[in-house]
C-alpha positions in Angstrom: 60.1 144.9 138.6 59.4 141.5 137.4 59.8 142.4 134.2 63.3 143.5 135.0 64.3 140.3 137.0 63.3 138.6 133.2 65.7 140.3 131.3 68.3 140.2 134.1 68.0 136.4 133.7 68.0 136.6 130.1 71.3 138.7 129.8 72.7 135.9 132.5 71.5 132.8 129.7 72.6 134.7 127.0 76.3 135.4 128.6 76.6 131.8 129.5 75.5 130.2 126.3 77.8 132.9 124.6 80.7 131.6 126.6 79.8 128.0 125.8 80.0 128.9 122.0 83.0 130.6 122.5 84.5 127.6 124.1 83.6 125.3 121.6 84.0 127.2 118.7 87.6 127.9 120.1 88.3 124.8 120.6 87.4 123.2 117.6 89.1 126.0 115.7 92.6 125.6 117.5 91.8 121.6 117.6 91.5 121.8 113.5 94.4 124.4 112.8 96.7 121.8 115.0 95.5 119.2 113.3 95.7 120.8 109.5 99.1 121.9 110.3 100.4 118.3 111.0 98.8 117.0 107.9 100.0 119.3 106.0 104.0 118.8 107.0 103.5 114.6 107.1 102.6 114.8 103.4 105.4 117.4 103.3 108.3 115.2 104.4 106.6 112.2 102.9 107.2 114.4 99.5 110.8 115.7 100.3 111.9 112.0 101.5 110.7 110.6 98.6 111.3 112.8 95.7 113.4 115.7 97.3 111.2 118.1 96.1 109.8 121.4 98.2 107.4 122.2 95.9 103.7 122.6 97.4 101.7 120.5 95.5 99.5 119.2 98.1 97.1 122.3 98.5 93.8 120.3 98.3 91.6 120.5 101.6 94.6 122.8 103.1 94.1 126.6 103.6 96.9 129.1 103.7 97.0 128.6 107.1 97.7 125.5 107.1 100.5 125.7 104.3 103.9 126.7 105.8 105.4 129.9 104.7 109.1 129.0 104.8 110.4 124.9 104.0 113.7 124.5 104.6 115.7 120.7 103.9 119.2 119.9 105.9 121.1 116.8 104.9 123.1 115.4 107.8 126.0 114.9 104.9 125.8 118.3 103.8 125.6 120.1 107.4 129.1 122.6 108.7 128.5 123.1 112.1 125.8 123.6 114.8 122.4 124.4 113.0 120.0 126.6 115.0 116.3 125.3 114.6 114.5 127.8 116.9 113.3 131.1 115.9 110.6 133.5 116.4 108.1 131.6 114.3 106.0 129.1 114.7 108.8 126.8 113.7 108.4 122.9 113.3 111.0 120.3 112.4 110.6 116.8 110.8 112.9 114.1 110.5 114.1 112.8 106.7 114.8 108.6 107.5 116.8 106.1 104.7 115.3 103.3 103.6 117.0 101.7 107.0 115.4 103.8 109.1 118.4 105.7 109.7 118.2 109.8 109.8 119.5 111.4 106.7 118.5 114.9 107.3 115.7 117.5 108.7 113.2 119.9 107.1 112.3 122.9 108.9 108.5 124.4 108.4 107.9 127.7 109.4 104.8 129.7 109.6 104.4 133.4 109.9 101.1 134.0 111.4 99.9 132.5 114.6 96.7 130.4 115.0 96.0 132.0 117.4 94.9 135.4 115.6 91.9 133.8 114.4 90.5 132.9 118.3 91.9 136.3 119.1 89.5 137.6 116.3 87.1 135.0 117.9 86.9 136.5 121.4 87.2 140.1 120.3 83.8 139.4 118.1 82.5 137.7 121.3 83.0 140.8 123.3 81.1 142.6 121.1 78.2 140.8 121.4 78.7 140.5 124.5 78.5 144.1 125.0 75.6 145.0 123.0 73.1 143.5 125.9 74.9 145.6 128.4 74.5 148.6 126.4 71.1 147.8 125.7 70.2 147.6 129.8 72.0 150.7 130.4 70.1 152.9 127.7 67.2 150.9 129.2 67.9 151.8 132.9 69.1 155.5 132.2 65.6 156.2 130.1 63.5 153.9 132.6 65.1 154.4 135.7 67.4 157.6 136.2 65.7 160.0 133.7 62.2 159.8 135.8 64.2 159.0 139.4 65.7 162.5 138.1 62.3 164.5 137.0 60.6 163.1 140.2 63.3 164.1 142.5 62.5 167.3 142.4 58.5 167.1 143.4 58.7 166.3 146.7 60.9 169.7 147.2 58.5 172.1 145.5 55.5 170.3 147.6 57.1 171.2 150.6 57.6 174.9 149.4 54.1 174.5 148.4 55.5 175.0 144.4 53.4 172.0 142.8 51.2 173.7 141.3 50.2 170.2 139.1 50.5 166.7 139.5 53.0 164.4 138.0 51.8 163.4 135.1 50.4 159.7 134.7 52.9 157.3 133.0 53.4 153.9 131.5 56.6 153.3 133.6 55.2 149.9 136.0 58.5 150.9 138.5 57.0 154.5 139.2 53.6 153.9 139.2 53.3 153.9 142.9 55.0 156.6 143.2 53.4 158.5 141.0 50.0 157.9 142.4 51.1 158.4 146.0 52.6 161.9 145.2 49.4 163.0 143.4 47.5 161.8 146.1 49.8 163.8 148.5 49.5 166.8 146.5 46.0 166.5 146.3 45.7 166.3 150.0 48.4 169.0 150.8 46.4 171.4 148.4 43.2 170.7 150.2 44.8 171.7 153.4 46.2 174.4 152.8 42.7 175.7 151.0 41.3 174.9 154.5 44.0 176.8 156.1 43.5 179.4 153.9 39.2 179.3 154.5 40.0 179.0 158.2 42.1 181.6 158.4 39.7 184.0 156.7 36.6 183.1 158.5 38.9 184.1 161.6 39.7 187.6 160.5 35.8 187.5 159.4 34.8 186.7 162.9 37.4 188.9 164.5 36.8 192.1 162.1 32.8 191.4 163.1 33.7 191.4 167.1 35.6 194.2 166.6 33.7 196.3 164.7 30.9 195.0 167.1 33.2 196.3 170.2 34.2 199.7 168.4 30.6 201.4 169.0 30.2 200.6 172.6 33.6 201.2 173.4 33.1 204.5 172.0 30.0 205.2 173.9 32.0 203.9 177.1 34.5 206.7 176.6 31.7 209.8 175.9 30.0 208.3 179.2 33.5 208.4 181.0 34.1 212.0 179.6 30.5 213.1 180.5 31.2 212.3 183.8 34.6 213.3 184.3 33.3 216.9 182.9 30.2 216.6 185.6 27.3 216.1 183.3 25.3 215.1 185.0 26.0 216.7 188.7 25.1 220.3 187.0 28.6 221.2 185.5 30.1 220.7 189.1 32.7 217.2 188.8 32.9 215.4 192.1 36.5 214.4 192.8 35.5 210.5 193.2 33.2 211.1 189.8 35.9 212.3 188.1 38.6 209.6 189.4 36.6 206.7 188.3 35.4 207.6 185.0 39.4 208.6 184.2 39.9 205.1 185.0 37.0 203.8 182.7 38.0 206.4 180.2 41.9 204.2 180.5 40.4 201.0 180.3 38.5 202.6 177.2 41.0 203.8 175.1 42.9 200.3 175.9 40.1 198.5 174.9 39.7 200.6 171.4 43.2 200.1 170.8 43.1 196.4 171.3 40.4 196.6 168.3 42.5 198.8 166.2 45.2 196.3 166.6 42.9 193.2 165.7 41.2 195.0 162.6 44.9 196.3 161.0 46.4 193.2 161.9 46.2 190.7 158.4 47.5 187.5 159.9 50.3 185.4 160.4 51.5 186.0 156.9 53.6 189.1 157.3 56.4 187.2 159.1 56.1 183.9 157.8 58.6 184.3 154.9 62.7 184.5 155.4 64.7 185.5 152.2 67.6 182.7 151.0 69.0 184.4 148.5 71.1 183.1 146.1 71.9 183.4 142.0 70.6 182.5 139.0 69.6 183.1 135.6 66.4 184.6 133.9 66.4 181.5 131.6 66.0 179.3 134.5 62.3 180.9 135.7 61.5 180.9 132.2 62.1 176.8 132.4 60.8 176.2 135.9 57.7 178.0 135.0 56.8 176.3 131.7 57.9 173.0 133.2 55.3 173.3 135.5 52.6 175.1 133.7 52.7 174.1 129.9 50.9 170.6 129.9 48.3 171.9 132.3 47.8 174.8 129.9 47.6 172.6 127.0 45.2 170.6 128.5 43.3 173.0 129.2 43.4 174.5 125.7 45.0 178.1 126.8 47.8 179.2 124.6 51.1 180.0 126.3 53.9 182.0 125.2 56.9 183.0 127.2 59.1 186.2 125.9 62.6 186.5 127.4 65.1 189.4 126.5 68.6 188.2 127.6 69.6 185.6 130.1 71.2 188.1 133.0 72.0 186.8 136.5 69.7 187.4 138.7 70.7 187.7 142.5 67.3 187.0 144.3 65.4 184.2 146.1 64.7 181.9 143.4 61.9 180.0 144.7 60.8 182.4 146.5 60.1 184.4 143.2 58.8 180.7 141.8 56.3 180.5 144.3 55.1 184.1 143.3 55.6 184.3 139.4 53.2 180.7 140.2 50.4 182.9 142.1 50.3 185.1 139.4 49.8 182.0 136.7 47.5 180.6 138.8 45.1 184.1 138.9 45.9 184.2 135.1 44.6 180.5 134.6 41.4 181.6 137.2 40.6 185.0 136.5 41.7 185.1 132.4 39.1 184.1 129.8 41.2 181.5 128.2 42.4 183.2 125.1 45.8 183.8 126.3 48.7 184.1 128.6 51.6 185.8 127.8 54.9 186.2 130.2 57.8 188.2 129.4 60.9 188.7 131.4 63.3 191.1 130.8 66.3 193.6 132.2 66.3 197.2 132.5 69.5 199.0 134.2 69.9 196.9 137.5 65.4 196.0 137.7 64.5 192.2 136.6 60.8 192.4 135.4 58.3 189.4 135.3 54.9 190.1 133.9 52.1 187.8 133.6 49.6 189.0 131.3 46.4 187.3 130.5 43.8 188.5 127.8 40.4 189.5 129.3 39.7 192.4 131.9 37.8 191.3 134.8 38.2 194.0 137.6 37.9 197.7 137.1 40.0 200.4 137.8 38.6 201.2 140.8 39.4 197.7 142.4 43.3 197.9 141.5 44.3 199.7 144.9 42.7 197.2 146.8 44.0 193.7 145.0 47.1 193.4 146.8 44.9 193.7 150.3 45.2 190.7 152.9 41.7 188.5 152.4 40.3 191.2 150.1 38.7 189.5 146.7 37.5 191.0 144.0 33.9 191.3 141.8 35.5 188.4 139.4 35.8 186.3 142.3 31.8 184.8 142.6 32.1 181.7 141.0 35.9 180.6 142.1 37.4 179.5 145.0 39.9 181.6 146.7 40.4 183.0 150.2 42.2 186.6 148.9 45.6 185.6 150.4 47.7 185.0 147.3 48.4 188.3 145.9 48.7 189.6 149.5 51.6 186.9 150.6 53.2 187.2 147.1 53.6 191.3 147.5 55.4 190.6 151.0 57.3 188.1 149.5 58.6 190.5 146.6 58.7 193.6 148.9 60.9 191.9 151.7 63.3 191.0 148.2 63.5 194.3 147.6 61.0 195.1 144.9 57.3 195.0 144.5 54.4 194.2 142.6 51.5 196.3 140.6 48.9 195.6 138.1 47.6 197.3 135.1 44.8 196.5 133.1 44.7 198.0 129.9 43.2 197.2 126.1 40.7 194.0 127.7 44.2 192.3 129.2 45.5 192.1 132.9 48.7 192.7 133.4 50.6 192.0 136.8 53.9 192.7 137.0 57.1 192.2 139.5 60.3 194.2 139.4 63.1 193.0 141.4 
């Protein structure tokens, strides 16, 4: 910011110096065109009164300014009548004397242009300068200034939809710096929470499928003891009436229990009702810019070539950053799971359907694993060596479904292809 104050003090110095220049140089410019001017008609009359002549034969040191463009001589013995003097000119009158003293007459000087032009001319040149500093801080502020303001505007909006998928990158700009490094840091810290969440979350349906499946077995044996009894087992075939009454009520609390577990093991999460749609309109072309604004200099650091194929630029009438957040999941996968060869996406229109496929070269799951991708917390055999908690696929097919559409994969000649249809 210091830097700034400096060159607001500098365009302050420079206006006032600019001013004092202009005030001199004005000054001396009307103070010599006066003076020039007077010269000029003294030697004039001097000329006249002497010899009677008009001619200009005085020109040396004079400029045409300072000549007169009309002389005109009146002799008082020669005058009829009122004579008017005035005019719209610069107009100037000089006395003709005798050798008495006494007044024989009057020459008129008139002068076409106006002094005055030239400091006009003066100032407008000033202005000018004047401007180019002006201009020169507002290019400066709009490229320094707005243009990131603008670009960084929008990160704190996709970290709270959890969009970011990559921090801001570093820049040279002093003002932002902060900034910068306090959002990355925030990004940073928001994306290790929500991979805690996300751990957390699975090593409770871990430990919840385990009870469960622990509870199903005895549970089950409950209910054969209950029925055993109820049936009178173990009295010879012959149920006693308070037998039969008490293991219908253990048999109850059974089938409770067992549906209790069912419940546990087919419930996912909290995931399923976590999203609410906000839809809205747009056009193709705009998820083709959000994505590679958001994923081209990671992938080129990274070395993985990116193309993006779009047929058309329809309206789409959708959630938009809702389909963001999952065309993201699926770049993110790409980026994981893919061997680094390639990613290609294409979107395109078909009738009324809006596809988005994300295709990456290098088949890491078999056929026989496709069914089960889109499972809450399931992960596949090309999931050993990266993190993950088996959530993203899962929340981006209930995103897509509750829009309307859905999501499948195909794997086919060594690439993985997901796609969504809307």
């Amino acid at each position: 910011m210091r830097r700034y104050r400096k060159y607001i003090a500098a365009v302050i110095i420079y206006f006032l110096l600019l001013a004092l220049a202009a005030l001199l140089i004005g000054t001396r410019m009307a103070g010599n065109s006066a003076k020039n001017r007077i010269t000029f008609m003294n030697r004039m009359t001097e000329q006249i009164n002497g010899t009677g002549d008009t001619t200009v034969n005085v020109q040396s040191g004079f400029t045409d300014d300072d000549i007169a463009d009309s002389i005109e001589v009146y002799y008082l013995d020669e005058m009829e009548g009122d004579v008017h003097f005035g005019g719209e000119n610069n107009t100037y009158v000089w006395t003709l004397k005798n050798e008495d003293g006494s007044t024989k007459g009057f020459v008129k000087y008139e002068y076409y242009h106006d002094p005055n032009l030239r400091l006009i001319a003066l100032m407008e040149i000033i202005l000018i300068l004047a401007f180019i500093p002006l201009i020169l801080f507002a290019v400066l502020v709009e490229v320094n200034i707005l243009r990131p303001f603008q670009r960084f505007s929008e990160y704190p909006v996709k970290l709270s939809k959890g969009l970011a998928t990559e921090g801001i990158p570093e820049s040279k700009n002093r003002l932002f710096g902060k900034y910068i490094w306090g959002m990355n840091m925030l990004n940073d810290r928001l994306d290790a929470d929500r991979k805690q969440i996300d751990r957390l979350m699975y090593d409770r349906k871990k430990f919840v499928s385990v009870i469960a499946h622990g509870i199903k077995t005895p549970v089950a044996n409950i209910k054969l003891y209950s029925e055993a009894i109820e049936a009178g087992l173990y009295r010879g075939g012959k149920p006693d009436p308070k037998d039969r009454e008490v293991a219908s009520k253990i048999g109850k609390n059974a089938d409770d229990i067992a549906r209790l577990v069912s419940e546990l093991l087919d419930d996912p999460g909290s995931l399923k009702s976590s999203y609410e749609p906000s839809i809205g309109s747009f056009y193709l072309a705009d998820i083709k810019e959000r994505i590679t604004d958001d994923f081209s200099n990671r992938l080129k650091m990274s070395g993985i070539p990116f193309t993006v194929e779009a047929s058309g630029n329809p309206m789409v009438t959708s959630d938009f950053e809702a389909v963001i957040r999952c065309v993201s999941q699926l770049m993110e996968n790409a980026i994981k799971y893919g061997d680094g060869t390639g990613i290609r996406m294409k979107l395109y229109r078909q009738d009324d359907i809006t596809f988005i496929s994300v295709i990456n070269n290098g088949a890491t799951l078999t056929e026989d694993e496709i069914p089960f991708v889109f499972n809450c917390y399931w992960r596949g055999s090309n999931s050993q060596n990266h993190e993950g908690s088996g959530i993203g696929l899962y929340e981006a097919r209930s995103i897509i479904k509750a829009l309307g559409g859905d999501i499948i994969m195909r794997i086919e000649d060594n690439t993985t292809e997901v796609l969504i249809y809307l």
